[in-house]
Each structure stands twice: as C-alpha cells, then as structure tokens.
C-alpha positions in Angstrom: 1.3 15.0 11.4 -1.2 17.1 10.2 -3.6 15.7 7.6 -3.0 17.8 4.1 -6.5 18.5 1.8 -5.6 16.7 -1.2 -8.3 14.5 -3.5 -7.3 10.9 -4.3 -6.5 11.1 -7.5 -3.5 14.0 -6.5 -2.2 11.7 -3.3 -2.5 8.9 -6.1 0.9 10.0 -7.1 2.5 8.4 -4.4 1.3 5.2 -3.0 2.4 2.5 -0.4 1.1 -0.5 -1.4 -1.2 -3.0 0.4 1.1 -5.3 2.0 0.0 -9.0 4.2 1.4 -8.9 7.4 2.7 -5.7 6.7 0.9 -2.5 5.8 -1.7 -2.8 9.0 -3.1 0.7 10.7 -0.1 1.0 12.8 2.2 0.7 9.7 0.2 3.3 8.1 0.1 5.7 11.3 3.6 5.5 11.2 4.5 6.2 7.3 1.6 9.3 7.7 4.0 11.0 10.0 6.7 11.2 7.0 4.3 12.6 4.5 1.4 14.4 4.7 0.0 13.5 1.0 1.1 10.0 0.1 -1.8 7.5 -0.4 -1.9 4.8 2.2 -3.5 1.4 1.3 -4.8 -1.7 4.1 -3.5 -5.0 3.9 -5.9 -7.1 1.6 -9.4 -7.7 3.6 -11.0 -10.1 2.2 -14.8 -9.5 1.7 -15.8 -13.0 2.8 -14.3 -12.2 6.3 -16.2 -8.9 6.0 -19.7 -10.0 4.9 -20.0 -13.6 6.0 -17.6 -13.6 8.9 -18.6 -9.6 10.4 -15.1 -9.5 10.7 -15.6 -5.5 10.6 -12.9 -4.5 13.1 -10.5 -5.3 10.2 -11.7 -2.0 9.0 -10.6 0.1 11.8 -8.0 2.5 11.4 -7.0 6.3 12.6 -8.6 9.3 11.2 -5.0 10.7 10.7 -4.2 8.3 8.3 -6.1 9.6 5.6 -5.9 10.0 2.6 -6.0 6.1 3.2 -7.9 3.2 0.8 -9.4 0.0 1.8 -8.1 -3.0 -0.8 -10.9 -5.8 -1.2 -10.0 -9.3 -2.1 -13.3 -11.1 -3.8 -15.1 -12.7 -6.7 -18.7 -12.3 -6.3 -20.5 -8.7 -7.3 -22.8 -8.8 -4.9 -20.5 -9.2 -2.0 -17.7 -6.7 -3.0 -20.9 -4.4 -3.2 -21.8 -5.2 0.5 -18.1 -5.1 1.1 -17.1 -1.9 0.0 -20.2 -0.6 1.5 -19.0 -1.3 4.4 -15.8 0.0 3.7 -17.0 3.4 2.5 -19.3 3.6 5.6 -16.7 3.1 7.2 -14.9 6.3 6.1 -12.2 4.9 3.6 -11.5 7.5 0.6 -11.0 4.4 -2.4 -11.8 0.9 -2.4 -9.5 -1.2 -4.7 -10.1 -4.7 -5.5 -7.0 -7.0 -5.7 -6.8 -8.4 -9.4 -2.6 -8.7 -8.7 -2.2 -10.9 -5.6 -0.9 -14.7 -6.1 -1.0 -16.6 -3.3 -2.7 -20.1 -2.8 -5.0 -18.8 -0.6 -6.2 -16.1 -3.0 -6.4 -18.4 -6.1 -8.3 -21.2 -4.3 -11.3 -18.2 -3.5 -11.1 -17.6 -6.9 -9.8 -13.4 -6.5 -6.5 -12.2 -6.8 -4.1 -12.6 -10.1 -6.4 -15.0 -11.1 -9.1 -12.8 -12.2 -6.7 -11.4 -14.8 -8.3 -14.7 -16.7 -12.4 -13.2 -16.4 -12.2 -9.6 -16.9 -16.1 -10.0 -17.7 -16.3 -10.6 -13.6 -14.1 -7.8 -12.9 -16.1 -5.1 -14.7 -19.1 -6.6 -13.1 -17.3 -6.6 -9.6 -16.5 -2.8 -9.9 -20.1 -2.3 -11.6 -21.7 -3.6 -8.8 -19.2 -1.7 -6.0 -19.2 1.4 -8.1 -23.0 1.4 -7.7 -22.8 0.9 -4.2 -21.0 3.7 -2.6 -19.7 7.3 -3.9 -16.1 6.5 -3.1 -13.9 6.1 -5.9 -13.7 2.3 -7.2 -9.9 1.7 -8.3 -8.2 -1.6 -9.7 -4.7 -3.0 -8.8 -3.8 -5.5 -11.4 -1.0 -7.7 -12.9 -0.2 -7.2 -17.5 -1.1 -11.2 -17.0 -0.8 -14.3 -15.8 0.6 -17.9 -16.7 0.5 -18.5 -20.5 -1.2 -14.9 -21.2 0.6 -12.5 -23.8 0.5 -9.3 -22.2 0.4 -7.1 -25.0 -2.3 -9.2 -26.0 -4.5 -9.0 -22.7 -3.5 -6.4 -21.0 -5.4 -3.8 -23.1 -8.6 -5.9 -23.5 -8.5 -6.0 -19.8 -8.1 -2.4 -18.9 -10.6 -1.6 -21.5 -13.2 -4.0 -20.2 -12.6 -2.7 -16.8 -13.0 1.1 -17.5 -16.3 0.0 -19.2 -17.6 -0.2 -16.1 -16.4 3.1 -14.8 -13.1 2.5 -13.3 -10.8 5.2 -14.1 -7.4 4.6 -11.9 -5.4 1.6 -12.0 -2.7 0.5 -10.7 -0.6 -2.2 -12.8 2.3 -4.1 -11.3 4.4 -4.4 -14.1 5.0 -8.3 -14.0 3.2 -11.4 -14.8 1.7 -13.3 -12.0 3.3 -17.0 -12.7 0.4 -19.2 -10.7 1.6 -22.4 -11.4 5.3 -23.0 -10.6 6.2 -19.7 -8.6 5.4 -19.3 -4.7 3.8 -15.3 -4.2 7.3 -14.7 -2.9 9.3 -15.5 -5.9 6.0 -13.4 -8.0 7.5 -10.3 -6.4 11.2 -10.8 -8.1 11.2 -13.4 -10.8 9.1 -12.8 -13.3 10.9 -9.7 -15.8 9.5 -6.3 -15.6 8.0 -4.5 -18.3 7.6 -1.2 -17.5 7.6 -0.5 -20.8 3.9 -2.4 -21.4 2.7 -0.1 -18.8 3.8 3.5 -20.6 2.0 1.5 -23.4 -1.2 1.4 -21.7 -0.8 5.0 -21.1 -0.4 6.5 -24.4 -3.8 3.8 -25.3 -5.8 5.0 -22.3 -4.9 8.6 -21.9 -8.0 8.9 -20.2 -7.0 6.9 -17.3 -5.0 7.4 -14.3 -2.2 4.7 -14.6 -0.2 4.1 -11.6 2.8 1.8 -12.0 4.2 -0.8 -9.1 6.6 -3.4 -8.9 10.8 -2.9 -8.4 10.2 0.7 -7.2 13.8 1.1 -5.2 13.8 5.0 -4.8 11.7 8.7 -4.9 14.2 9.3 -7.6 12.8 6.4 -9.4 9.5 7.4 -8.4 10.1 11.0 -9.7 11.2 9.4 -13.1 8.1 7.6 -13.9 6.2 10.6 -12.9 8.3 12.9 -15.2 8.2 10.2 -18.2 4.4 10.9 -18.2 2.8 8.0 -16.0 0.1 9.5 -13.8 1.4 7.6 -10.2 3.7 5.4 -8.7 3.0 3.0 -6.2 6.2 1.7 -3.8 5.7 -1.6 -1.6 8.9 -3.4 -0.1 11.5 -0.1 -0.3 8.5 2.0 1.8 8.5 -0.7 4.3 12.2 -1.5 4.9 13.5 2.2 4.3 10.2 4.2 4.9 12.7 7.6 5.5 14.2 7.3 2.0 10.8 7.0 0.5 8.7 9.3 2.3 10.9 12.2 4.5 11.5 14.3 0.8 8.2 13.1 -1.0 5.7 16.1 -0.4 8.1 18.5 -1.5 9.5 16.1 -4.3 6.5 14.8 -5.5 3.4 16.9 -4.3 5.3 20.1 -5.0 5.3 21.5 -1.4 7.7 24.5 -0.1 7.8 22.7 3.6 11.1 21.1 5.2 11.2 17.3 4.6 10.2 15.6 7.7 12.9 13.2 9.1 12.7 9.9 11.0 13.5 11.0 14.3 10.8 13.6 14.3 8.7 10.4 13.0 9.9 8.8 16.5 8.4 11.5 18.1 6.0 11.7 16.5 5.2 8.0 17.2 5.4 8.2 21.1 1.7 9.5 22.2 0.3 6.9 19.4 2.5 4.4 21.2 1.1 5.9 24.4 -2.8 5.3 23.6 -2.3 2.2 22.2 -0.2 0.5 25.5 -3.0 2.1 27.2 -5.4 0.6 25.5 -4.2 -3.1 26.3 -1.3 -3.2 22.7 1.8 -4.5 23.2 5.0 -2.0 21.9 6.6 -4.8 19.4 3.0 -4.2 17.6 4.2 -1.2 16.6 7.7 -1.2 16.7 7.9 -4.2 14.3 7.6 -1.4 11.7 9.8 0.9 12.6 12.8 -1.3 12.4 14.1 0.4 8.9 13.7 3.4 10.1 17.2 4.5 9.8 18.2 2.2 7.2 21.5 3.3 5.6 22.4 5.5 8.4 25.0 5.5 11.4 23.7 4.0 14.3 20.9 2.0 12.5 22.0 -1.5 13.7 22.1 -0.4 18.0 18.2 1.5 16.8 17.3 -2.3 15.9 18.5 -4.2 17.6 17.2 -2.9 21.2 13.8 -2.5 19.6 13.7 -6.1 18.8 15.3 -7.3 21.8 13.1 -5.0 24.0 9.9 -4.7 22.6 8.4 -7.7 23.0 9.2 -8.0 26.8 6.6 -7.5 29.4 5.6 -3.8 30.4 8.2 -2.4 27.3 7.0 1.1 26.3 8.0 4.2 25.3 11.1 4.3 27.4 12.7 1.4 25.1 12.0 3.7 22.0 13.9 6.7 23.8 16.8 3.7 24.4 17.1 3.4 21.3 17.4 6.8 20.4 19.8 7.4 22.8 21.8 3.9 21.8 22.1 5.0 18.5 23.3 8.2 19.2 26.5 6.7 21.1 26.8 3.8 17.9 27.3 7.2 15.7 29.9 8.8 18.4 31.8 5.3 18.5 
C-alpha cells in the first residue's frame, strides 16, 4: 500500500500498540497494507541491547511501514539518549519509552511500569532523549502501580513529564499490579478507568492524550475520539482481527473518501513481501504467524488457518500455501 503524508501527531489517532513476540516488522508490513495512516509501533527494544549489546538489527524495518515509532525500554538518560539516537538515525518517526510494561524481566532493569514510582527519572530520560534527536519523544504509561492512588499520581506524573517537553502520551487505563499479578493477568485484571484518563484530558488540554487498554472495536475507537480524547491506541483486537480494526479506519477515522481495503487484497498485497523475504533466506510461518486472524469472524476463517499453520512451517512452503488457503477457504464458504 501506498504510504499516505500524514504527521505523527494526525496518524496518532490510531495506533497498534507495541506488542512482545508480536508487533515485529513483518506484523507491521502486514497491518500497513489495511491502512494507509494508522501509527505502527516496534515491539519493546530495549536500549541495553541497543547500546551495550550493538544489537542494531533490532532496528530494521521497511520503509513502507511508516508512519512507524520505535518504543525504548530503559532507565538510564544517558543511554536512552544514545538509544533513540540510534533509533532516529535510523529513520523512525517517534521514539516512545515504555513506562507501562510489567514483566519480571522489565522490573528487574529497573524500566517499564515500574518507573511510574520515579517520574523525576522519567522527565530526565525524555530530557536527555528529547535533546538528542529531532524526532518527537512520546511516553506510554500506566495511571499507577501497586499501592499508588491514581488520581493522586497520575497527574503529578504527567505534569512532571511534560516538564520536560513531552507532549503525547499514551495512558493504558489500568494499574500495573507488580507484585502478585503475572504481565498476563496486568492486561485483564486490574479494572479500567477510562474515566481517569478523560480526566487527564480536561487537566492537560495542552497534551495529546491517547488512551489504550480493552479497546475491542473502531466503533469503540471512534467513541473515544468523538468524547474528546486526542487518540486511541488498540493492542490484542488489532492483532487477532487486524481486518475489523484496520480495513474501514482511514475512512472512519482519518476522514478519507477511499474504499476500505479488505483482507484479501491484504493477502495480495502480502505475496511479493513474502516473495523477498523467502528469497532472502525467511521462512513463510515468519510471516504467516500473523496473518492467522485475518478473517476472524468470517466464513471460511477456520480452513484459512488451519492450512497456514499446518503448512507454513514445512520445508520450501511459500506463496503457493497462502493461495491454498485462499482457495480452501473459498470451498469452506461454498460448503
């Protein structure tokens, strides 16, 4: 798909979140060929890996996918500086730093949800970064953590942050409960309170708020955007039913007078990628571990999965598999 001129802050009212395991450049490659405009972010890269461990080719990703943003994971200034550098040189459009993720592995390097705690080091991590490159410096955050009071910290954080010149955050609109809850159960236990974020909204109508967290639908995207929030970032629906998310959102959400896009011209779309990257030593299942959900919801959808995942990760699998598929769903709706 063609790449659409749009500046951050307009493709900010969509977004895919940053996803482990998940949200990786073919992921993204994939979800650009549904919309043109919605704001694409990496999996957390951690800038340790980047700046100790030169682990640059974690920054590689297609020119199509932009508008795309690199998400940093890291405590210390100096090397989110050096990070980002790296990640703006590298031609990302935003770096964000994680403030929201709670894993173990993320607590014990002292980044993630547990910096809700030391927004002191989270202005002075986007000070330094800020002052580093000319990309926009964003935050993605929790309203708090453990024994916090949201309504308490919340603001004092945001504040503190945009001190330091951050002016777009995203908030995922539940605490982070560190000690007791595994990340997994951080994603669906702890209540939502949407309503703390149109809070920080009507205090900081300056800033560019974006809310996350139980984001099923574009209708329930459009809502938030129509209730006066300024984006709305979708994780786990945009992964297992990217079409329902992304086929309608340029017109819905961006405002623009072309068709909706549909998945199977997304399969097509797909192929030559698929092509290049076989060619270039991949394996298919690489790729075609994300477009499982494709057709989610629709007739056929179960034959579509099931001879991708049978198929794809056998020896010299390509695109002939993916027109299999095509072809297998087609007789599963004619059945």
């Amino acid at each position: 798909m063609k790449q659409g001129k749009i500046d951050l802050c307009s493709a900010a009212r969509l977004s895919i979140a940053p996803m482990m395991d998940w949200t990786d450049r073919h992921c993204r490659y994939l979800h650009r060929q549904m919309s043109r405009n919605v704001l694409l972010y990496t999996e957390m890269v951690t800038a340790p890996a980047l700046v100790r461990g030169g682990a640059v080719h974690l920054l590689g990703f297609d020119a199509a996918e932009h508008p795309v943003a690199l998400q940093l994971g890291g405590s210390d200034p100096v090397e989110l500086a050096q990070a980002a550098r790296l990640g703006a040189g590298a031609g990302y459009g935003e770096i964000n730093l994680n403030v929201g993720c709670p894993s173990d592995r993320v607590q014990s390097g002292t980044f993630g949800a547990v910096l809700m705690r030391s927004p002191d080091l989270v202005a002075e991590c986007c000070a330094e970064m800020s002052a580093a490159v000319s990309v926009p410096v964003t935050v993605k955050c929790r309203i708090g953590v453990d024994d916090q009071v949201p309504d308490d910290i919340l603001p004092q954080f945001i504040a503190r942050v945009a001190e330091a010149g951050v002016t777009r955050f995203c908030i995922h609109a539940r605490m982070a409960w560190l000690d007791g809850l595994s990340p997994k159960e951080n994603r669906d236990i702890p209540p939502l309170n949407y309503a703390l974020v149109h809070r920080m909204k009507a205090e900081f109508p300056q800033l560019h708020l974006s809310v996350n967290g139980g984001v099923a639908s574009l209708e329930q995207a459009c809502a938030f955007l129509q209730s006066g929030l300024d984006g709305v970032m979708v994780g786990r629906a945009a992964y297992h039913q990217p079409a329902d998310i992304l086929c309608a959102a340029d017109r819905k959400i961006y405002g623009e007078p072309q068709s909706d896009t549909t998945p199977e011209g997304a399969v097509r779309a797909m192929l030559p990628y698929i092509e290049a990257h076989l060619t270039g030593g991949g394996r298919l299942n690489q790729v075609t571990r994300h477009m499982l959900g494709l057709f989610a919801g629709q007739p056929g959808a179960r034959a579509w999965r099931r001879i991708l995942s049978e198929g794809a990760h056998l020896p010299g699998a390509g695109p002939q598999l993916i027109e299999d598929a095509l072809a297998g769903m087609v007789q599963a709706r004619a059945a």
